[in-house]
TIMI-2910 file (N, C-alpha, C, CB; in pm, 1 decimal, decimal comma, always signed):
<rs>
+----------+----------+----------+----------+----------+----------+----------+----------+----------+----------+----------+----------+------+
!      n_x !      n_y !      n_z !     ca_x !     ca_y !     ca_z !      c_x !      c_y !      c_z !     cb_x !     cb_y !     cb_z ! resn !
+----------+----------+----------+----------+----------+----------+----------+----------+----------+----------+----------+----------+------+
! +10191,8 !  +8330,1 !  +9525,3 ! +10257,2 !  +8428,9 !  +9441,6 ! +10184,1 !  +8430,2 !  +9308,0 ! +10410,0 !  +8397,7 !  +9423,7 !  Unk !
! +10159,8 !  +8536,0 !  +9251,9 ! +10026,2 !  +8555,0 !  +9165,3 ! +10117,0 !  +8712,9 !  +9075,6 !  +9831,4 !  +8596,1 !  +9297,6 !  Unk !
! +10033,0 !  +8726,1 !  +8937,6 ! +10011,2 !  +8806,5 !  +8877,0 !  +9892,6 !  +8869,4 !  +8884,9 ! +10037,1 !  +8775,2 !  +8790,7 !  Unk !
!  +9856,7 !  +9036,2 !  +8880,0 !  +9754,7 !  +9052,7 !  +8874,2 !  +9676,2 !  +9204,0 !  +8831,7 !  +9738,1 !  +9003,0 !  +8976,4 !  Unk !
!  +9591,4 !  +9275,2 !  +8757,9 !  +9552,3 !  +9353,1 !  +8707,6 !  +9478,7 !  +9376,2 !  +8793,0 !  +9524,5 !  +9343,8 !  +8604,8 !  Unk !
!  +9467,1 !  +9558,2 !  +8822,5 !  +9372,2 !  +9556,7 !  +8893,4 !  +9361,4 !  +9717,3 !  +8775,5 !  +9389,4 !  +9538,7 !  +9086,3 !  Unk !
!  +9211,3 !  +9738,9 !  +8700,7 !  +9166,7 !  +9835,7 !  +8632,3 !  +9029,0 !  +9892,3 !  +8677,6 !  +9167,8 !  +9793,4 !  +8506,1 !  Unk !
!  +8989,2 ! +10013,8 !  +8614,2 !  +8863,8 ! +10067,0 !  +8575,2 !  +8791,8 ! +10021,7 !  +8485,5 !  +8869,6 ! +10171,0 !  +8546,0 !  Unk !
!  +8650,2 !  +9962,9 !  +8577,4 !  +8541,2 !  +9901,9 !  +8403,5 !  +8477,6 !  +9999,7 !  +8357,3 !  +8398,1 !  +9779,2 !  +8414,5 !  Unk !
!  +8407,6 !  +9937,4 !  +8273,2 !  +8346,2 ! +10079,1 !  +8194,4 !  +8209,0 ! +10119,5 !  +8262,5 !  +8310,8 ! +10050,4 !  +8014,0 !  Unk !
!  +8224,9 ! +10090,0 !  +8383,0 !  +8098,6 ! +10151,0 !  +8506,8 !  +8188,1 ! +10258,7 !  +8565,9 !  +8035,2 ! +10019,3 !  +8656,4 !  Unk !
!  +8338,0 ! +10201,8 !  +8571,3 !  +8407,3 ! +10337,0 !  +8654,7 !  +8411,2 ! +10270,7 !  +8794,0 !  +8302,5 ! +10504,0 !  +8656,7 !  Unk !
!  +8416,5 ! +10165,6 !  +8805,6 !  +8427,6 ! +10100,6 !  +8921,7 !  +8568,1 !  +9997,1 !  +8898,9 !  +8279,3 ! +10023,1 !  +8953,5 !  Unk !
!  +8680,3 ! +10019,6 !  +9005,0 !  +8799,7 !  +9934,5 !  +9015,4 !  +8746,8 !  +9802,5 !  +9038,4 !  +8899,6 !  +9976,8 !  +9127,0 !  Unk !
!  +8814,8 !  +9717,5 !  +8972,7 !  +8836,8 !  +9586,0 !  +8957,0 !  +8949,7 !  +9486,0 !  +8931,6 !  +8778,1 !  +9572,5 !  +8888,2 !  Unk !
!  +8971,3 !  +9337,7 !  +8958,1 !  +9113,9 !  +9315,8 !  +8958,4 !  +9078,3 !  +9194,3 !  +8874,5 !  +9203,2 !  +9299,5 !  +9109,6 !  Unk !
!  +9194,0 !  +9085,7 !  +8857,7 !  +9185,8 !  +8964,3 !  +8742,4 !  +9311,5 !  +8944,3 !  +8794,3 !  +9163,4 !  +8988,2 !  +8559,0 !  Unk !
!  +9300,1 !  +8800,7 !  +8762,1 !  +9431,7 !  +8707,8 !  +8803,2 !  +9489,1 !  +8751,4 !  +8585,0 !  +9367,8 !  +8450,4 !  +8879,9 !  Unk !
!  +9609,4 !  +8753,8 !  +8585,0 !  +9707,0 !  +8741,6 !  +8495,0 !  +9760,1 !  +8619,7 !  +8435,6 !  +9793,4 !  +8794,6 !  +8541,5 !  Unk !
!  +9754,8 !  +8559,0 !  +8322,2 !  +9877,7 !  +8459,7 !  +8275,6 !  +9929,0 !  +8495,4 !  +8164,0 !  +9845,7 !  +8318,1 !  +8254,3 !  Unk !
! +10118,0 !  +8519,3 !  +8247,0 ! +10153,6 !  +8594,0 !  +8192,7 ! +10263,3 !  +8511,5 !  +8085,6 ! +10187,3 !  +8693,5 !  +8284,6 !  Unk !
! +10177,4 !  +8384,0 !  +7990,2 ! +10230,6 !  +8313,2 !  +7861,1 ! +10130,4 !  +8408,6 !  +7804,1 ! +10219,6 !  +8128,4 !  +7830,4 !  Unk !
! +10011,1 !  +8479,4 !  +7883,6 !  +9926,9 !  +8500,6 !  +7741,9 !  +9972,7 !  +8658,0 !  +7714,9 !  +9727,6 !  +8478,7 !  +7758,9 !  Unk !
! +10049,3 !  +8721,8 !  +7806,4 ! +10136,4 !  +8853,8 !  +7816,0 ! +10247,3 !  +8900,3 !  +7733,7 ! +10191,8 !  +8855,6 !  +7927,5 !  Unk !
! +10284,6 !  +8825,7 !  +7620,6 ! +10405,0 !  +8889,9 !  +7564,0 ! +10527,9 !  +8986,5 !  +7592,6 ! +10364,3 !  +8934,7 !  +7494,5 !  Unk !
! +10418,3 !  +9139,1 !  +7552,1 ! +10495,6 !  +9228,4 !  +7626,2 ! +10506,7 !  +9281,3 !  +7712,0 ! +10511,7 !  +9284,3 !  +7603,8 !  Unk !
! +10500,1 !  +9216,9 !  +7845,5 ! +10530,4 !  +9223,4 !  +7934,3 ! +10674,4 !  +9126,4 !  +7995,4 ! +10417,2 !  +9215,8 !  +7974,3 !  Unk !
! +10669,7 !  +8987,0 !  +7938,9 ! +10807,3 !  +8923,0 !  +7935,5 ! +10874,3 !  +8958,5 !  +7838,7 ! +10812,3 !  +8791,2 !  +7932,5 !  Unk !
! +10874,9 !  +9067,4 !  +7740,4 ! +10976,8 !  +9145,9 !  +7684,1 ! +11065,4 !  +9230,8 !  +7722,8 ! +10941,1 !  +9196,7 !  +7621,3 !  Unk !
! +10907,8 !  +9318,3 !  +7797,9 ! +10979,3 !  +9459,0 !  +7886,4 ! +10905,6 !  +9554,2 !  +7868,9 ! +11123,2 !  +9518,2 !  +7846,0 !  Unk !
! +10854,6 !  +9599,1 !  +7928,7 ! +10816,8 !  +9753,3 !  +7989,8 ! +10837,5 !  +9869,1 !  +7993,9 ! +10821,7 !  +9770,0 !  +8066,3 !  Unk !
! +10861,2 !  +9972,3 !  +7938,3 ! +10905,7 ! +10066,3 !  +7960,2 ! +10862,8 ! +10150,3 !  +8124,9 ! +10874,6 ! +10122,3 !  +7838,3 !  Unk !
! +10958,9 ! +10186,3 !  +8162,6 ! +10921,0 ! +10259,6 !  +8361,1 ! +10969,0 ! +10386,9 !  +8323,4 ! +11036,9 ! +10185,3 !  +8542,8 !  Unk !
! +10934,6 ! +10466,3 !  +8471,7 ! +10967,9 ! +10563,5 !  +8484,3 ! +11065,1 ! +10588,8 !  +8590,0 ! +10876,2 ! +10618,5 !  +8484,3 !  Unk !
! +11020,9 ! +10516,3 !  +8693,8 ! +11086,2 ! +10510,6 !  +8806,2 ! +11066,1 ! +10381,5 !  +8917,9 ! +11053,3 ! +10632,8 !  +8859,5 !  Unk !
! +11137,0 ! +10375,4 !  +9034,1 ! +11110,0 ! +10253,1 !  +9108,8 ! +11074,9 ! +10295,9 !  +9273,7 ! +11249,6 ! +10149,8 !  +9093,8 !  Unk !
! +11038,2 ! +10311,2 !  +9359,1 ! +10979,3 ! +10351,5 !  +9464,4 ! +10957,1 ! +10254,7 !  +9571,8 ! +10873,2 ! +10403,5 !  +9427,8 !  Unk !
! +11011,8 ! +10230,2 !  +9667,4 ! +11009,8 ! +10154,4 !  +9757,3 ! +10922,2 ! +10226,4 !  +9912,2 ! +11162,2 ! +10116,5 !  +9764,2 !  Unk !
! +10846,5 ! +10138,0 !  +9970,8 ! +10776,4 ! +10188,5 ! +10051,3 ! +10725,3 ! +10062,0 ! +10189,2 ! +10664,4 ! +10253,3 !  +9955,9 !  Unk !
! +10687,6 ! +10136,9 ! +10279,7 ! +10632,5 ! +10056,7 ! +10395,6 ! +10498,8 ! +10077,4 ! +10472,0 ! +10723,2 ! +10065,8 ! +10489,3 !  Unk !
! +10440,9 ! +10010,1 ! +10456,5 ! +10290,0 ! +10035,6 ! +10524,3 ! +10258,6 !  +9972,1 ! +10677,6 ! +10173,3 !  +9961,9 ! +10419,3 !  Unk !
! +10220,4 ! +10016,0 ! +10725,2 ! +10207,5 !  +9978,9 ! +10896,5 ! +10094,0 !  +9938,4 ! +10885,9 ! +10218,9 ! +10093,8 ! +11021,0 !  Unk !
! +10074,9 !  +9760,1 ! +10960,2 !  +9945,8 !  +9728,2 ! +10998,7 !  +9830,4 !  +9830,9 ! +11051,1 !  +9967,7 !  +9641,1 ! +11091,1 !  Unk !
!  +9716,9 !  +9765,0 ! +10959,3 !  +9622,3 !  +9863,8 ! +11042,7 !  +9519,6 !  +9998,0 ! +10984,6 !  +9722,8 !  +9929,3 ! +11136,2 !  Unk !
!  +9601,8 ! +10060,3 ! +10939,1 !  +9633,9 ! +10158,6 ! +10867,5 !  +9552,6 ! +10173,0 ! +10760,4 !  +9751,3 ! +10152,7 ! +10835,5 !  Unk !
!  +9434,3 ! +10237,5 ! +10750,4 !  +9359,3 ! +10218,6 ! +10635,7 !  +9353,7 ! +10365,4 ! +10564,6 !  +9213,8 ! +10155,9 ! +10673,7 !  Unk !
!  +9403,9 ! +10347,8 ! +10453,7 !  +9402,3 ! +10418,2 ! +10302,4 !  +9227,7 ! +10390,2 ! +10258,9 !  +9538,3 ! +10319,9 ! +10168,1 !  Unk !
!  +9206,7 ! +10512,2 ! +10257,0 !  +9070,5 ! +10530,6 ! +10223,7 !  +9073,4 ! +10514,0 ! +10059,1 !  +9012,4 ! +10681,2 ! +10280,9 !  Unk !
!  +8949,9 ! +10528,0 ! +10034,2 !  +8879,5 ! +10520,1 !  +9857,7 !  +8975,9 ! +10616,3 !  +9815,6 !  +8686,6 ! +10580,1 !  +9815,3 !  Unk !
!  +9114,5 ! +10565,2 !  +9713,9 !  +9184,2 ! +10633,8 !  +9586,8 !  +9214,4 ! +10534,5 !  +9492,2 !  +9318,9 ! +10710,5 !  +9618,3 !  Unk !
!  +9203,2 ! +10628,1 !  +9364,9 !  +9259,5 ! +10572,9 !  +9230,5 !  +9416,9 ! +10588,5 !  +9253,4 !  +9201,6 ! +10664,0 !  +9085,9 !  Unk !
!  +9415,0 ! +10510,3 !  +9149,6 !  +9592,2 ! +10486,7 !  +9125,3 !  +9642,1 ! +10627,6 !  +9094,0 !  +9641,6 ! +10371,9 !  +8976,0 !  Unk !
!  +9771,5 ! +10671,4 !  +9097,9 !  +9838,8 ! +10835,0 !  +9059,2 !  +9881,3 ! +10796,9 !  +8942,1 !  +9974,3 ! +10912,1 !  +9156,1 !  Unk !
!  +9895,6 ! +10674,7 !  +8931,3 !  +9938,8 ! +10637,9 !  +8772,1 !  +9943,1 ! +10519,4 !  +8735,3 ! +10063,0 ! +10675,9 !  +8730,5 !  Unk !
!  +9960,8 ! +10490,7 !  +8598,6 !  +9980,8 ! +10330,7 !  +8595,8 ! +10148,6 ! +10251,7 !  +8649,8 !  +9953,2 ! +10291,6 !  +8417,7 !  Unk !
! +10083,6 ! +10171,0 !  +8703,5 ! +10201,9 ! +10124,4 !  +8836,0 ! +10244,6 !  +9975,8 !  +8826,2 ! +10128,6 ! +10138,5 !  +9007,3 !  Unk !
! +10294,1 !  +9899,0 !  +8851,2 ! +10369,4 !  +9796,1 !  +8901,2 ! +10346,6 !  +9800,4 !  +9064,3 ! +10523,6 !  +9813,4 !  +8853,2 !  Unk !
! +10312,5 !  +9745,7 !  +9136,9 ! +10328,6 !  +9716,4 !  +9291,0 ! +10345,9 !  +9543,8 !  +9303,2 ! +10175,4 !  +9778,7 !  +9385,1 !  Unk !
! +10435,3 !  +9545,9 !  +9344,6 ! +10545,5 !  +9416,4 !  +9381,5 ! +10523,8 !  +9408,7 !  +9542,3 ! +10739,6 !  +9454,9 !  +9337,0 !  Unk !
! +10496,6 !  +9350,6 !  +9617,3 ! +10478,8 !  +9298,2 !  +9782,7 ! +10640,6 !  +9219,1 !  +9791,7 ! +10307,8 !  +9154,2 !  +9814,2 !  Unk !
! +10720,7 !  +9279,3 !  +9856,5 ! +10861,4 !  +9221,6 !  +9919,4 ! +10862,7 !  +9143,7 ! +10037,1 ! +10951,8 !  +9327,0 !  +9954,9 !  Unk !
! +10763,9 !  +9192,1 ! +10132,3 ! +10708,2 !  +9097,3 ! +10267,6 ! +10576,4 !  +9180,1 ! +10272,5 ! +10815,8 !  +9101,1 ! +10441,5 !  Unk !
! +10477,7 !  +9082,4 ! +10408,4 ! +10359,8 !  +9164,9 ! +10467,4 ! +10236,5 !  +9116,2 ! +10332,6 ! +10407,6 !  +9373,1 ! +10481,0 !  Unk !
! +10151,6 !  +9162,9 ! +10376,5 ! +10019,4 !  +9123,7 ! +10300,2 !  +9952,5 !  +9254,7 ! +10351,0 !  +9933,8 !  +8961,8 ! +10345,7 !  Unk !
!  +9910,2 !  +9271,7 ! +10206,3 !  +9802,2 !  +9380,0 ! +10179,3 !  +9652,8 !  +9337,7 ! +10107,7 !  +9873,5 !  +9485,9 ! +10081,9 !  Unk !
!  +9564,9 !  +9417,5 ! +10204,3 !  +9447,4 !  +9411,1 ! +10148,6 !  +9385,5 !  +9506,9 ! +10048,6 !  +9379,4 !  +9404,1 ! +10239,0 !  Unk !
!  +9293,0 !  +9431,1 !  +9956,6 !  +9257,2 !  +9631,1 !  +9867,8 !  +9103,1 !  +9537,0 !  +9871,6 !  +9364,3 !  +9714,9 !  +9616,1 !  Unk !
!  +8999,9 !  +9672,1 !  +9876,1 !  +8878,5 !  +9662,2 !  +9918,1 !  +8859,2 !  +9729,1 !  +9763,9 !  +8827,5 !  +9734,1 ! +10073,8 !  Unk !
!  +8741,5 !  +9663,4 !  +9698,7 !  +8687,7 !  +9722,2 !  +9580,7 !  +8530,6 !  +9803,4 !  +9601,3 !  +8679,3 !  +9597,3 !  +9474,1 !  Unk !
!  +8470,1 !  +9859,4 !  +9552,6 !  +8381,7 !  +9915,1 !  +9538,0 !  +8224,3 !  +9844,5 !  +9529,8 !  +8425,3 !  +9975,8 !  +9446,7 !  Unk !
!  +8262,6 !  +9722,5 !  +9489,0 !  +8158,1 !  +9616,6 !  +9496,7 !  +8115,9 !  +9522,2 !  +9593,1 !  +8176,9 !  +9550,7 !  +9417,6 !  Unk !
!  +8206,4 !  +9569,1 !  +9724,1 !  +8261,2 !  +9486,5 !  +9849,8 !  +8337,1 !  +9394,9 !  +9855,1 !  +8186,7 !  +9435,1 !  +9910,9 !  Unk !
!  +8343,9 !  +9407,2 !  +9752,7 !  +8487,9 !  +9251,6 !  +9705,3 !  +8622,9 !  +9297,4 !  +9778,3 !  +8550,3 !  +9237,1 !  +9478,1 !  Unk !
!  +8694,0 !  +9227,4 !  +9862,9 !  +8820,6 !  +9266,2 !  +9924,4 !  +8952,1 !  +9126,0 !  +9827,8 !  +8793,1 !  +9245,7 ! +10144,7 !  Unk !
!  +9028,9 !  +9135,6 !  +9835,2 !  +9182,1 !  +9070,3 !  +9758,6 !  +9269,4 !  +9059,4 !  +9877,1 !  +9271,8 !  +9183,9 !  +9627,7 !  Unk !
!  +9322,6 !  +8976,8 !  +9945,9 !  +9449,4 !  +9027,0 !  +9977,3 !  +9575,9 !  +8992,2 !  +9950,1 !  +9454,5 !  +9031,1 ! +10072,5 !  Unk !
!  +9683,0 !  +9048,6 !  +9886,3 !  +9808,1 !  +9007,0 !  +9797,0 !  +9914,8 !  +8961,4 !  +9913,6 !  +9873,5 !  +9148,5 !  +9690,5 !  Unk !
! +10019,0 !  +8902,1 !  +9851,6 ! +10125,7 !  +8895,1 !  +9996,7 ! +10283,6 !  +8879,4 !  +9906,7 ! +10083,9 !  +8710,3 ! +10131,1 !  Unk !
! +10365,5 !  +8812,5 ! +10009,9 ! +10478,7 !  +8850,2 !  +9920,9 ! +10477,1 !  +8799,8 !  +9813,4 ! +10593,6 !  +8827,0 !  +9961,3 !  Unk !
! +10570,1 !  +8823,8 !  +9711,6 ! +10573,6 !  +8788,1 !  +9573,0 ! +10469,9 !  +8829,6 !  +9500,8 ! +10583,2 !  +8660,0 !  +9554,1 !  Unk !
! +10377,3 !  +8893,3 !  +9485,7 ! +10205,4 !  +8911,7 !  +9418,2 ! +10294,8 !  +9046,3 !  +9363,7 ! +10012,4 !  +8939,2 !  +9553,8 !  Unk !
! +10259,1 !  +9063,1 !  +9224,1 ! +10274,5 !  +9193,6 !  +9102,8 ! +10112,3 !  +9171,5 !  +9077,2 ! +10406,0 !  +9162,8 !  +8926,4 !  Unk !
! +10134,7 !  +9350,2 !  +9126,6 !  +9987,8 !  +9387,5 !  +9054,4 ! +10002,7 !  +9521,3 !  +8954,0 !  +9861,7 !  +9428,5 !  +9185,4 !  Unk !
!  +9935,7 !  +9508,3 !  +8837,9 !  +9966,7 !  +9591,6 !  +8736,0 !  +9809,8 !  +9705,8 !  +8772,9 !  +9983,4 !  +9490,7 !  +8561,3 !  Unk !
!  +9837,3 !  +9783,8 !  +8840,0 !  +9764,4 !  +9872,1 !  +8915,8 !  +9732,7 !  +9986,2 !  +8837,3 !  +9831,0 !  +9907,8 !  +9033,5 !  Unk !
!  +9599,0 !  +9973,8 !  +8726,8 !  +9550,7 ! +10074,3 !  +8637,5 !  +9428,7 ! +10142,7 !  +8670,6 !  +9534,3 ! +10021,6 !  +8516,5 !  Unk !
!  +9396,4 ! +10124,5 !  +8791,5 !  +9255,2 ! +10199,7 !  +8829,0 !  +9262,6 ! +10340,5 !  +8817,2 !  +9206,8 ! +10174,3 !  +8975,7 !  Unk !
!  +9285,8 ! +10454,0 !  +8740,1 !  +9339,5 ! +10553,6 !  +8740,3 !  +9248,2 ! +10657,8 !  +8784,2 !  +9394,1 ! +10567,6 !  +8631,0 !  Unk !
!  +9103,2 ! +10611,5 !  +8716,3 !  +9003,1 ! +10695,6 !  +8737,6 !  +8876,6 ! +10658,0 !  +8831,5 !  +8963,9 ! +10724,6 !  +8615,1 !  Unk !
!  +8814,2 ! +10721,7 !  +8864,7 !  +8667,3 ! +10654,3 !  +8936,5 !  +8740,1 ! +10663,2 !  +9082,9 !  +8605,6 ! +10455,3 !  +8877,2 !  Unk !
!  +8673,3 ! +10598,9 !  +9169,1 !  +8637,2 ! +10619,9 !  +9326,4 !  +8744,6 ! +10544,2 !  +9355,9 !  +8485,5 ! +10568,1 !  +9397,0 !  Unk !
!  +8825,6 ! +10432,7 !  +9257,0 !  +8883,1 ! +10346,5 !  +9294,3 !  +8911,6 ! +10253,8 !  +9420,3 !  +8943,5 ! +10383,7 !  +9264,2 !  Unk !
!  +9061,3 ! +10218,8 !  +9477,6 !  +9001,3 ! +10109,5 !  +9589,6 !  +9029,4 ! +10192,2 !  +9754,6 !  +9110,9 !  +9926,8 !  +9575,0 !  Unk !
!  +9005,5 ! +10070,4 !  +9797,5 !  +9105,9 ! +10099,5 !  +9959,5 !  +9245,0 !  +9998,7 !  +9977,6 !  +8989,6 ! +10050,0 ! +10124,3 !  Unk !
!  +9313,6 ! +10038,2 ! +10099,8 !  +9446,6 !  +9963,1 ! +10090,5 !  +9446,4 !  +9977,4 ! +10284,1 !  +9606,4 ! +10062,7 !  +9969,6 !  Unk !
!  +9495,3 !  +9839,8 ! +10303,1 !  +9531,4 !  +9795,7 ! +10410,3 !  +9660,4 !  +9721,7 ! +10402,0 !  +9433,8 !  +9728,3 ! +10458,0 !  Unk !
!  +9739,1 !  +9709,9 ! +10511,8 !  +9808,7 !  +9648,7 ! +10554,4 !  +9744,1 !  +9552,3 ! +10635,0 !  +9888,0 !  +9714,9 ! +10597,3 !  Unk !
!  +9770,5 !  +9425,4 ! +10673,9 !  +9746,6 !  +9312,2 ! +10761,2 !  +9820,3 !  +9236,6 ! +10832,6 !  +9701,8 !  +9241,2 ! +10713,0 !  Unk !
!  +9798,2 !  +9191,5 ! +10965,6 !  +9903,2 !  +9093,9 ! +11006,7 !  +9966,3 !  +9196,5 ! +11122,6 ! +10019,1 !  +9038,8 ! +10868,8 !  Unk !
! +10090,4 !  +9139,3 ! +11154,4 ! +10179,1 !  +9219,3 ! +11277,0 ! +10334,5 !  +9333,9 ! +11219,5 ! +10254,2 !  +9062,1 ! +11390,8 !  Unk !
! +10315,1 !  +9322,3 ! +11097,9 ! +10458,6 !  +9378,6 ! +11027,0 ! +10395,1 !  +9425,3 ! +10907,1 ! +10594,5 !  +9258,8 ! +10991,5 !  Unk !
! +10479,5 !  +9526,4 ! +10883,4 ! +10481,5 !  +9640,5 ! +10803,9 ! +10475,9 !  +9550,0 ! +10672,4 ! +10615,1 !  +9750,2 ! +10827,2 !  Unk !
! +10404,9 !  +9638,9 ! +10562,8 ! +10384,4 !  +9564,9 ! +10406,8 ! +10496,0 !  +9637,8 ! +10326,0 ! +10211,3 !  +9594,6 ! +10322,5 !  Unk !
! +10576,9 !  +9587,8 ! +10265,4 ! +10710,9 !  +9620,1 ! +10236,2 ! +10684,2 !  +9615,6 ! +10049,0 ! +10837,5 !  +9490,2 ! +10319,4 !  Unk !
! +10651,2 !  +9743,1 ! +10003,7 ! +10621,5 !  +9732,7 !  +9835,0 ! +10725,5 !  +9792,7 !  +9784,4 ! +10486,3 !  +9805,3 !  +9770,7 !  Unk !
! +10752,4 !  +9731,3 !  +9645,1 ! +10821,2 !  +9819,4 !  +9519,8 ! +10710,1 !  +9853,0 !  +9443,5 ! +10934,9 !  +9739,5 !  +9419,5 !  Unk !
! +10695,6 !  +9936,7 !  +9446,9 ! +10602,3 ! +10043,0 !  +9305,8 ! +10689,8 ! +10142,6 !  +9194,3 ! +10489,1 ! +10182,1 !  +9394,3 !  Unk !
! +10718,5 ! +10045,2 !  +9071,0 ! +10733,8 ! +10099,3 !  +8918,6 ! +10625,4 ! +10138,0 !  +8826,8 ! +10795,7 ! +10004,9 !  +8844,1 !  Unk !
! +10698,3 ! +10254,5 !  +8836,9 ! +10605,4 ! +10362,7 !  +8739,8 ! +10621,7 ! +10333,1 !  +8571,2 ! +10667,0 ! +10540,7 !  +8770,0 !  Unk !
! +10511,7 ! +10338,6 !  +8543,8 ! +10483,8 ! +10263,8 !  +8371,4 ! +10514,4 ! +10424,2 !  +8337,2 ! +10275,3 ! +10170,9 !  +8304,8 !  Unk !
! +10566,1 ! +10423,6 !  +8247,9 ! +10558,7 ! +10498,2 !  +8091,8 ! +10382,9 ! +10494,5 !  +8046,6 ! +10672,5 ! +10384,5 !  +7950,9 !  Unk !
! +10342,4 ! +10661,9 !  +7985,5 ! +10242,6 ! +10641,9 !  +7960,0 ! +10227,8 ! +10534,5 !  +7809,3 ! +10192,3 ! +10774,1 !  +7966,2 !  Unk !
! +10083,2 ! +10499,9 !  +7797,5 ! +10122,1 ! +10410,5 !  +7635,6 ! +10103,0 ! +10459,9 !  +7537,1 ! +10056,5 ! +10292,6 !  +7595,6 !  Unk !
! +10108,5 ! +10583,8 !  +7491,6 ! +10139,3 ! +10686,0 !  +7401,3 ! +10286,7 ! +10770,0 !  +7391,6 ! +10038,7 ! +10774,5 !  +7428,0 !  Unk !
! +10345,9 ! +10728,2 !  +7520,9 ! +10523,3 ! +10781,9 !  +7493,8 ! +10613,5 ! +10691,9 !  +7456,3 ! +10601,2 ! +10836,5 !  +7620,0 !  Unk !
+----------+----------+----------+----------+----------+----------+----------+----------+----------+----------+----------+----------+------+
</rs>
């Protein structure tokens, strides 16, 4: 169970980083959201090259997911793993499900950081 960023570098290529979140402030303050979104992904199942629709929260409830980066670097998260999912722009990643059961996410929608 992990914290974790996954952004755009300044190549425009998605990338991720482990989080520690003593060095996070406001984030153990609070967040402003927009909304909360619950979803299920079926083994197998591959989500081709997209950027994020927005800046996100994705929380893993069960199941393990893989995300493939652009550099061939693959991650795969499982339950308990928050990823603060800012790849917004560029070619961004891929997304798999893994294993025999469905990947069971909460995805909260950030407030932009100008509202």
């Amino acid at each position: 169970m992990g914290t974790y960023r996954m952004y755009t570098d300044g190549n425009g290529k998605a990338r991720w980083e482990e989080i520690d979140l003593g060095k996070m402030p406001a984030w153990l303050q609070g967040l402003d959201t927009t909304s909360i979104r619950f979803g299920a992904r079926e083994p197998g199942v591959l989500q081709d090259w997209h950027p994020a629709p927005q800046r996100q929260f994705v929380i893993i409830l069960s199941g393990r997911l893989e995300i493939g980066f652009e550099d061939g670097s693959k991650k795969v998260f499982g339950p308990g793993d928050a990823r603060l999912v800012e790849d917004t722009t560029g070619k961004g990643h891929t997304t798999i499900a893994l294993g025999n059961e469905p990947c069971i996410t909460a995805t909260i929608g950030l407030k932009d950081q100008g509202s």
